[in-house]
MIDOSE-1310 file (N, C-alpha, C; in nm, 2 decimals, decimal comma, always signed):
residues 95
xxxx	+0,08/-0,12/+0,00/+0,00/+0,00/+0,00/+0,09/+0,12/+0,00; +0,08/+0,21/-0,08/+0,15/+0,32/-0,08/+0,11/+0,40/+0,04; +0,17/+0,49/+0,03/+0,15/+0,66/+0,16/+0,23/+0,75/+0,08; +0,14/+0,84/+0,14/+0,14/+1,01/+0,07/+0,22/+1,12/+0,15
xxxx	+0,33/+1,19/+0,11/+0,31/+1,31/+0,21/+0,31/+1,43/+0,11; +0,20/+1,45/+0,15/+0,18/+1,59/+0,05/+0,19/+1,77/+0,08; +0,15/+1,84/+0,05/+0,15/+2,02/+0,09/+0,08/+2,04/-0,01; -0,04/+2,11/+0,04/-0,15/+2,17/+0,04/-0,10/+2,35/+0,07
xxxx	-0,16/+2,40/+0,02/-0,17/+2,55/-0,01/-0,29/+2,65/-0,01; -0,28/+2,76/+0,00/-0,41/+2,84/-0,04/-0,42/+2,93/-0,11; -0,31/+2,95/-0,21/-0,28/+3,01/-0,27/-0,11/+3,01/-0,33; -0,06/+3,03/-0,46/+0,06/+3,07/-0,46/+0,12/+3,15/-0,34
xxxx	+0,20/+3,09/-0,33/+0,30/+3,16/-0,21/+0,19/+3,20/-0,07; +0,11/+3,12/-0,05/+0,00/+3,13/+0,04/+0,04/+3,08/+0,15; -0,04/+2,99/+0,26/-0,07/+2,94/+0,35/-0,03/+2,78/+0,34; +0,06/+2,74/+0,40/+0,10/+2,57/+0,36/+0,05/+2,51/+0,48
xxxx	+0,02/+2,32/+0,44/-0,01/+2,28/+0,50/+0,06/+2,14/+0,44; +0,10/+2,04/+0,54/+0,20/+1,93/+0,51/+0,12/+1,85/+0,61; +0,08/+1,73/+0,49/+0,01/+1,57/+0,61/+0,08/+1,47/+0,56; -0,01/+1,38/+0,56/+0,04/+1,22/+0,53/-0,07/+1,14/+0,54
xxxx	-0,09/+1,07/+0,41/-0,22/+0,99/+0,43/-0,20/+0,87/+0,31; -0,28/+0,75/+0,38/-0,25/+0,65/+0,25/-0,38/+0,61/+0,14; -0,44/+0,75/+0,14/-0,54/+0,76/+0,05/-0,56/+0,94/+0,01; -0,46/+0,96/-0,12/-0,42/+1,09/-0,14/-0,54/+1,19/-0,20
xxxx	-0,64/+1,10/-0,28/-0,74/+1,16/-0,32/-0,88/+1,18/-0,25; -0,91/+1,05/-0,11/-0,99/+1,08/-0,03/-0,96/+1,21/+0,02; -0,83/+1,20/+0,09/-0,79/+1,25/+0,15/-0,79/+1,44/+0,15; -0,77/+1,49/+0,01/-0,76/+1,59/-0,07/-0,87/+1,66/-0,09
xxxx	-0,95/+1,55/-0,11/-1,13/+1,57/-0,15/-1,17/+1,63/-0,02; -1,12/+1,57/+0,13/-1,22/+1,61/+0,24/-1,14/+1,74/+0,34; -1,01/+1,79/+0,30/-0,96/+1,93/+0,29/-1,02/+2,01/+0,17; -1,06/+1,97/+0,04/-1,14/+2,08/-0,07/-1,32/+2,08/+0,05
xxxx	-1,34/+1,99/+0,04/-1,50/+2,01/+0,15/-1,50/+2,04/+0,25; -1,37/+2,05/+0,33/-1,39/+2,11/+0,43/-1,48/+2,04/+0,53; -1,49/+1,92/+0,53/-1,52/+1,80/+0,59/-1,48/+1,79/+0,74; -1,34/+1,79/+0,80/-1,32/+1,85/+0,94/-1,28/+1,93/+0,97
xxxx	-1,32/+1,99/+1,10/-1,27/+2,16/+1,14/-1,12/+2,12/+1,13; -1,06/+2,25/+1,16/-0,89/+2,24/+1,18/-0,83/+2,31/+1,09; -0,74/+2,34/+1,06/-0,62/+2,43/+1,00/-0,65/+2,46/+0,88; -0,69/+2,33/+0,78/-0,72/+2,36/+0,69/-0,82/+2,46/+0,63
xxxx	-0,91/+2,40/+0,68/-1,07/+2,46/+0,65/-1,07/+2,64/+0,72; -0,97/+2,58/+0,84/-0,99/+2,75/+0,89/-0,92/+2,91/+0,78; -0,81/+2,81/+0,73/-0,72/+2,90/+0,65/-0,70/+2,87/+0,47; -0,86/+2,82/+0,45/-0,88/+2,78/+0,32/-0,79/+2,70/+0,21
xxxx	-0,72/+2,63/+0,27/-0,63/+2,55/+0,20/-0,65/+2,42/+0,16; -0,65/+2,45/-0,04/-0,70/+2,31/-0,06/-0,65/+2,30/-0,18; -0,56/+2,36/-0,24/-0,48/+2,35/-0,35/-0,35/+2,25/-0,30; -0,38/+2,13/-0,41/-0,26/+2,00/-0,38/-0,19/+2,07/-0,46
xxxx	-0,04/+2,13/-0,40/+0,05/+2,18/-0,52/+0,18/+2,05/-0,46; +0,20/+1,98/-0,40/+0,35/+1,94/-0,36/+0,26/+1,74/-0,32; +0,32/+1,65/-0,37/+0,31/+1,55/-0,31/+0,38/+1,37/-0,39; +0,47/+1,30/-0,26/+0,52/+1,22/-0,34/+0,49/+1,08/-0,25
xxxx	+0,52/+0,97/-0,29/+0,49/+0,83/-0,26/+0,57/+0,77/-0,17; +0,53/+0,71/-0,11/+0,63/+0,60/-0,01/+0,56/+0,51/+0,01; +0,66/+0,38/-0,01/+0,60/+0,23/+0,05/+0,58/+0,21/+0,16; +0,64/+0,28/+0,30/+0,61/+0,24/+0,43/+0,59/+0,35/+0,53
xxxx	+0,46/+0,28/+0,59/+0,42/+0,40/+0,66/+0,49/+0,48/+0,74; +0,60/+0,41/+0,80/+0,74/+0,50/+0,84/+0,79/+0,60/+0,78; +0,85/+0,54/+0,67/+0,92/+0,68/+0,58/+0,83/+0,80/+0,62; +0,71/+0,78/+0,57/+0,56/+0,84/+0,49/+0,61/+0,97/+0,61
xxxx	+0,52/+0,90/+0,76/+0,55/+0,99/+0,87/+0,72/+1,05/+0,87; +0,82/+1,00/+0,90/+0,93/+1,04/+0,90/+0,95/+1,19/+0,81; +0,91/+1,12/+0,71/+0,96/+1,26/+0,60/+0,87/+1,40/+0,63; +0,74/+1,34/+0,67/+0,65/+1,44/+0,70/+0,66/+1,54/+0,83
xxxx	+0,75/+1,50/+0,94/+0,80/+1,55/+1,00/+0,86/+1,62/+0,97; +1,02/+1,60/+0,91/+1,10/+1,64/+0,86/+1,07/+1,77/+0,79; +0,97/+1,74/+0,71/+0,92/+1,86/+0,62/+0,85/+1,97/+0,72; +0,80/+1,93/+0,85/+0,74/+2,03/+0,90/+0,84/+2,10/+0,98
xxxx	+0,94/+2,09/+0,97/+1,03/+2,17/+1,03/+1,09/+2,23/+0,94; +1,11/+2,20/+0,83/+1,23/+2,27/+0,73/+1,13/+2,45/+0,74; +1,25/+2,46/+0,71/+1,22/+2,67/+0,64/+1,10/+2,71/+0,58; +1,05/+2,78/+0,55/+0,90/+2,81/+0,45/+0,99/+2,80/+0,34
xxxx	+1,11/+2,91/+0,30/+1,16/+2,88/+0,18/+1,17/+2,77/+0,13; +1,24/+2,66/+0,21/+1,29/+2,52/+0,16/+1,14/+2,46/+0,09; +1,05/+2,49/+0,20/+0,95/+2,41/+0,10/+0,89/+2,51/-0,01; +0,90/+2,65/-0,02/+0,85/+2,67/-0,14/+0,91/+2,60/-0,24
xxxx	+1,05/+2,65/-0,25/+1,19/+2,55/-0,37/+1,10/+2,45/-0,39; +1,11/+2,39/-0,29/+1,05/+2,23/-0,28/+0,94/+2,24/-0,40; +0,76/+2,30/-0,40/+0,69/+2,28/-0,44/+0,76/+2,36/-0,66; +0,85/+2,49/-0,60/+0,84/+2,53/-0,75/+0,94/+2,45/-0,82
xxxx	+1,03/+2,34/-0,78/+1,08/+2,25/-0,86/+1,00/+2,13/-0,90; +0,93/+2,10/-0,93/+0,80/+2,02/-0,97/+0,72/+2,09/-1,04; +0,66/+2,23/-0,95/+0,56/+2,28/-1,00/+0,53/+2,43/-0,98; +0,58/+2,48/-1,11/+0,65/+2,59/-1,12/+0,53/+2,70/-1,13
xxxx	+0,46/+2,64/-1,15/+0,30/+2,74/-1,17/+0,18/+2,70/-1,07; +0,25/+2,64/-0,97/+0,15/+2,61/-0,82/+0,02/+2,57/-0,87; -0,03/+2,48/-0,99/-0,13/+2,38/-1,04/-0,17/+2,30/-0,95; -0,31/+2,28/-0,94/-0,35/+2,21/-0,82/-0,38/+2,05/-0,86
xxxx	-0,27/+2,01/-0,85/-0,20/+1,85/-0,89/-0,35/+1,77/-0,87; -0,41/+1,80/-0,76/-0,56/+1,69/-0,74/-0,64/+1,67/-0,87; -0,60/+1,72/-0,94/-0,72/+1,70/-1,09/-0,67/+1,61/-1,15; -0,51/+1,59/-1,18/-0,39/+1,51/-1,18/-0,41/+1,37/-1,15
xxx	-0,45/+1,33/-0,99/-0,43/+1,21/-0,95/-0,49/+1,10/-1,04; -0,48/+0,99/-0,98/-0,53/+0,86/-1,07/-0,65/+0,81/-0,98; -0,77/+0,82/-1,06/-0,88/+0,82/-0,94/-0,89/+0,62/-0,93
């Protein structure tokens, strides 16, 4: 089973948000709905611009930490080396 750790946005150069989940399009879908209260829904963030795959739920969490510490810069770099025009990757996935 794969795992996700992705970053979520609210805009270019907006509001970031960094999870981990091993279902990237449920998951996506109920941050755009606004499904449960919390960070996201409060600060409108639902643009998938940043997210990559891991086989074990370790890594998945591990990296997702990692990323919540790094710099805001590091993760902009991060999203505009992939995705240089902040496209909201969720239309993208493989349903």
């Amino acid at each position: 089973m794969p795992y996700y750790v992705y970053i979520l946005a609210s805009e270019r150069n907006g509001t970031l948000y960094v999870g981990v989940t091993n279902n990237i399009v449920r998951r996506v879908w109920e941050h755009k709905e606004g499904v449960a209260e919390g960070f996201t829904k409060k600060y409108n963030v639902k643009r998938l611009v940043y997210v990559e795959e891991h086989s074990q739920i370790g890594a998945a969490i591990h990296r997702e930490k990692r990323l919540k510490e790094w710099q805001r810069k590091w993760k902009l770099d991060l999203i505009e080396k992939d995705n240089p025009n902040w496209d909201d990757l969720y239309e993208q996935l493989d349903w």
